[in-house]
N, C-alpha and C positions, 0 to 999 in steps of 0.2 A: 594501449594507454591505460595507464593504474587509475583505482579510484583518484587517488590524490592528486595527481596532474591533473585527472577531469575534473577534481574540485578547485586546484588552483588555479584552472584555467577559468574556470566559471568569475572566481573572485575578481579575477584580473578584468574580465568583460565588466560586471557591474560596477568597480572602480572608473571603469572610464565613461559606462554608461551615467554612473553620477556626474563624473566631471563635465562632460558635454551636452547632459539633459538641456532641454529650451535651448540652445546654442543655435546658431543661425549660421548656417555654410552656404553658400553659393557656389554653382559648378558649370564654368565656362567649357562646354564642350564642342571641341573642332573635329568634326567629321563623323557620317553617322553611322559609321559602324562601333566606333567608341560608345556613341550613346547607348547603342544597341548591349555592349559588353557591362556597363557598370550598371547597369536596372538590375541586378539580384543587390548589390551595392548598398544602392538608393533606397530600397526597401527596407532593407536592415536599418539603418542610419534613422530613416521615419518612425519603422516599427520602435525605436528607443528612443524616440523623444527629443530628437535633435530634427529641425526646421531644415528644411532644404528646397532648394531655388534653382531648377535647370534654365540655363540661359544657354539655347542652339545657337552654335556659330557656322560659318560658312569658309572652306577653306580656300577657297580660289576666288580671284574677283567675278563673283557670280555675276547676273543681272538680278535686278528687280526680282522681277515676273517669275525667275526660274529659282531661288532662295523661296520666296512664299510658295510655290508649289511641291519644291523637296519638303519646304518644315510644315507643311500642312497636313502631309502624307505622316511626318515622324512624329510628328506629336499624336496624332489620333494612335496610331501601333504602340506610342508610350503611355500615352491614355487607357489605350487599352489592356495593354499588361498590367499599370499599376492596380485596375481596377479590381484584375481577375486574382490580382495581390491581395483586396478589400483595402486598399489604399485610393487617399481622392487629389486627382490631378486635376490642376483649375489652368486652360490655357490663357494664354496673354499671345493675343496675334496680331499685336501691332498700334491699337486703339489706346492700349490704355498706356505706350509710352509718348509723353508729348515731345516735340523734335519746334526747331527753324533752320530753315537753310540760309546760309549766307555764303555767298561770291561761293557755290558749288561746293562748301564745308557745313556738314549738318552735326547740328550740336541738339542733343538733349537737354531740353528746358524742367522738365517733370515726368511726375509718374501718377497712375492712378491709386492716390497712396492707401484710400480707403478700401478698394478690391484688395490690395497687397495687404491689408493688416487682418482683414477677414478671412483669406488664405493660408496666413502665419496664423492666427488664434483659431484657427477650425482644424489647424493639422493636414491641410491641402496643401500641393505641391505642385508650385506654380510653375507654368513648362513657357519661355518669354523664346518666341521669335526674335530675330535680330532684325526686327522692324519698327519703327514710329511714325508718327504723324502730325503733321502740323495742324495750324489752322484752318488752313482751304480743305484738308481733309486729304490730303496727298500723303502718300506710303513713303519712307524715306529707309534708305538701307543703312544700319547701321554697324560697328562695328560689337561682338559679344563681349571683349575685354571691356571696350567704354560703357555698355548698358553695367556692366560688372561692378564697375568704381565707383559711377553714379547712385545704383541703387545701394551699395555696400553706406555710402553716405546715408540715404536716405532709411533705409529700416537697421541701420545700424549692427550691419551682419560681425560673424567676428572672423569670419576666417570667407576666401575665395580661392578657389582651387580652379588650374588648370588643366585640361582632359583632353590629350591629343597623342598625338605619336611619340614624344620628344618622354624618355625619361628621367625627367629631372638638368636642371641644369651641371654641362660636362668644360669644364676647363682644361684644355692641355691634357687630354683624354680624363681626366679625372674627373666622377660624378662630386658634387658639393653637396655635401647630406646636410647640412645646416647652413646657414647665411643671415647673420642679423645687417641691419639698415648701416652699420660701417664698413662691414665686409662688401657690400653691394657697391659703397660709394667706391670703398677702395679697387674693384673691380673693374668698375665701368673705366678708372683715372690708370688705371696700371695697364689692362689687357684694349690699347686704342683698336686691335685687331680681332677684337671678338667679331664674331657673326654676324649678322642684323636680327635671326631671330633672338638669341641670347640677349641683344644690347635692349632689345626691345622690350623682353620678359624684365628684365632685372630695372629697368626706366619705370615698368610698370608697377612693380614691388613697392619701389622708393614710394608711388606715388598711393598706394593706400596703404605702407606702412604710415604715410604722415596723416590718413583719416584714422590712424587706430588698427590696421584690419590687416591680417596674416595673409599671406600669399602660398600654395603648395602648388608645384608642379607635379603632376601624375601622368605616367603613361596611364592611358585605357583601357586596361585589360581587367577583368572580371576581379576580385580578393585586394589591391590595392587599394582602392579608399578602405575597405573593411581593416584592412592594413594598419594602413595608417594610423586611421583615428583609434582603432580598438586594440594595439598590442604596440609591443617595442620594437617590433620588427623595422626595417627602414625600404622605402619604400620613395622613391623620385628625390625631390628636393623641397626642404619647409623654407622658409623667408619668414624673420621674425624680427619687429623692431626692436625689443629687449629693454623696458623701463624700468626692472629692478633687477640687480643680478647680483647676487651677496651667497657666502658664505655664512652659517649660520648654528647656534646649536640645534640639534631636533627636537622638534614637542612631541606630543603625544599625537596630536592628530596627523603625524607624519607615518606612523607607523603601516598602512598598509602599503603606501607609498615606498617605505625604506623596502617591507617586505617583496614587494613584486620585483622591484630594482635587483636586490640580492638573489632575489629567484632565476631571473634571467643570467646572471653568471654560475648561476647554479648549474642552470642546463647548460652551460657551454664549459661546465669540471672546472670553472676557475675560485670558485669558493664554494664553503661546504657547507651546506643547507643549513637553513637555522629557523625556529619558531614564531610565529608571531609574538608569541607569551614570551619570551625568549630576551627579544626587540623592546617589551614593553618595558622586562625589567633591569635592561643596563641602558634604557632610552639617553640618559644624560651623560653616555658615554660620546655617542654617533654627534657628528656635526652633516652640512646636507648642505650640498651646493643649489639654491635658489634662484630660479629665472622666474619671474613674475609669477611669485605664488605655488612653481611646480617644482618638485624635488625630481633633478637631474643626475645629480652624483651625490655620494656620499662616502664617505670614511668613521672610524673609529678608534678609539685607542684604548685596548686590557690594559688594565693596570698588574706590574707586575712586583710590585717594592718598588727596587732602585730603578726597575725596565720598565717599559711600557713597550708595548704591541700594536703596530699600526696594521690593522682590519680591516677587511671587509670593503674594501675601495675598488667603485663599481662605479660607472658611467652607463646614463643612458644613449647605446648606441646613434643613435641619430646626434648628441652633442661629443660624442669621443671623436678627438682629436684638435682639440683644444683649449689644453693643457688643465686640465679643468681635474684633474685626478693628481698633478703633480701641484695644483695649488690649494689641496684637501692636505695631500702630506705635507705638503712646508706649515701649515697652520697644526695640522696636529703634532710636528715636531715643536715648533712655538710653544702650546700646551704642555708637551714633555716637560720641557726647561722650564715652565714656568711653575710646574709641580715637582721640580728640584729630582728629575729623574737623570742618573748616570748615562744611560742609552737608550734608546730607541731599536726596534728590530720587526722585518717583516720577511713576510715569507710568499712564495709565488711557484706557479707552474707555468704561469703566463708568461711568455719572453716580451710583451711590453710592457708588464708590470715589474719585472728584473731588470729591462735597459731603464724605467723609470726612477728605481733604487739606487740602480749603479750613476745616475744622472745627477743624481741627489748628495752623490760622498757615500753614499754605501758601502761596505765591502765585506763580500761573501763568506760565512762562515760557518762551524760544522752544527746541525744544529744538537748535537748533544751539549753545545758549549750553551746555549738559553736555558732560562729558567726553570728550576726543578718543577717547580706549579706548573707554568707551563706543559711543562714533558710531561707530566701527567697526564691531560686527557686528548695528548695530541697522536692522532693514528701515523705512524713511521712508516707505514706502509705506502703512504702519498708521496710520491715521489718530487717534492716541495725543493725549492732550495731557499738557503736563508740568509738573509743579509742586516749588517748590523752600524748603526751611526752611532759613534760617541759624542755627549755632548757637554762633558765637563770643562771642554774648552769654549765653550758657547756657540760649537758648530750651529 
């Protein structure tokens, strides 16, 4: 790996470690070899400043007796590593969640909210048995999804992640890399044949997407949560309710955002590197597809005289594939015409960014026929092809 990629990559870690610093995750974990895989994970995610909440689940209808005696054994081993981490794990073993049982269904009444906020503002990492207790002082087993919902209520976490075997939710062999709170509804009402775990997972989404709080499904294996939270890579299934989702032009404080985005197609040869400085100074070109606050996709349009050049149109892999790149270019064709441009033209090696164009009225042509500026600083040697829309009929 070159200097540059080790410093791009460095950038890209403190970019997200800004975005998630103080953030509050909680990580329902079913089965204890999982828990065992994601502790180098957990450490990282602490060591930067993001709050994290293990809540042990039990994957078969344990009893009682034999749940408290596996998670008494896994917390002290998790206790222990975190330690030898210089990291501080603070257990919760059942006391400080309050529980009643009614007609043989036990519901979670509270929490011990003052341990909990001491743990969060100390930077301890509180490791919650899937146990509570009533009033008589009787243990009651609970289940780790529901201590999950409840406390996400109660300290106001922003995201809950699932940690089991399952990677990601799979429809019709298909993994869902993305799913906001319509797609979910629309799932449950279309697929009446889903599974019980899947109908269960996605029931469960609904139900803290409407406290505010993100859902991720992870398998448990070592580098995914790091994954996840810290690159563009994709990695199980996100659940997100989605309260603002617009099109947009880009500011300035968009720019390391635009830059990482275009970096990552950079490394996959689908666009040609470009500078931060670069980004700064044709900002008011780029427009930037916006999901609450985080820049997802973006496009741009050179100005060419009578042409313009539609650029640089990149999705972040976890939202591609819906349609979110083809409604960056109908808006910056809009733009075209509305700055009284004869056509529009773009160019690709991507064969989904070519069916995109051809999708659009495109049609392919040579590109010595583009503009002379253009062909100036464009390398021939990239084996691109280029496609062009007229738009003096007000295509």
């Amino acid at each position: 790996m070159s200097k540059i990629d080790k410093l791009l990559n460095t950038m890209e870690l403190v970019h997200y470690m800004e975005k998630f610093k103080n953030k509050v995750f909680i990580f329902v974990v079913t089965g204890k070899n999982y828990i065992r895989d994601i502790i180098p994970d957990i450490i990282i995610l602490q060591s930067f400043n993001i709050k994290v909440v293990l809540i042990l689940d039990y994957k078969e209808d344990e009893e009682l007796e034999k749940i408290m005696e596996e998670n008494n054994k896994m917390i002290l081993k998790i206790s222990s590593i975190l330690k030898k981490n210089h990291l501080n794990p603070l257990p919760f073993l059942g006391s400080e969640i309050y529980t009643k049982k009614i007609d043989d269904k036990v519901e979670i009444t509270g929490f011990d909210t003052e341990i909990l906020k001491f743990a969060l503002n100390k930077n301890k990492i509180p490791i919650i048995m899937p146990i509570g207790m009533d009033k008589r002082g009787n243990y009651n087993k609970l289940d780790g999804k529901g201590i999950a919902l409840e406390l996400a209520k109660t300290i106001k976490s922003d995201m809950v992640y699932l940690i089991s075997e399952l990677d990601g939710i799979e429809i019709d062999g298909q993994r869902m890399q993305f799913l906001n709170y319509s797609d979910v509804e629309e799932l449950l009402k279309t697929y009446p044949k889903l599974d019980d775990k899947t109908q269960e997972i996605l029931q469960y989404s609904l139900k803290l997407m409407d406290c505010g709080v993100d859902c991720g499904i992870l398998k448990g294996e070592t580098g995914n949560i790091y994954g996840e939270v810290f690159s563009y890579d994709i990695f199980g299934t996100l659940i997100k309710k989605v309260d603002d989702e617009k099109i947009r032009n880009a500011y300035i404080d968009d720019i390391q955002s635009i830059h990482l985005l275009i970096k990552n197609e950079v490394n996959s040869k689908n666009i040609l590197p470009i500078q931060e400085d670069d980004i700064e100074k044709e900002i008011s070109d780029y427009i930037v597809y916006d999901i609450d606050n985080s820049v997802v996709a973006l496009g741009k349009l050179n100005d060419y005289n009578e042409a313009a050049e539609i650029a640089k149109i990149a999705t972040f892999p976890r939202y591609q594939g819906g349609k979110k790149a083809k409604k960056l270019c109908e808006k910056l064709i809009k733009k075209a015409i509305e700055e009284g441009k004869k056509y529009v033209f773009g160019l690709s090696i991507n064969d989904k960014m070519i069916s995109l164009f051809k999708g659009l009225d495109f049609y392919e042509v040579d590109r010595e026929s583009l503009p002379m500026k253009w062909k100036e600083n464009y390398d021939f040697n990239r084996p691109s092809r280029a496609f062009r829309l007229d738009l003096e009929n007000g295509k």
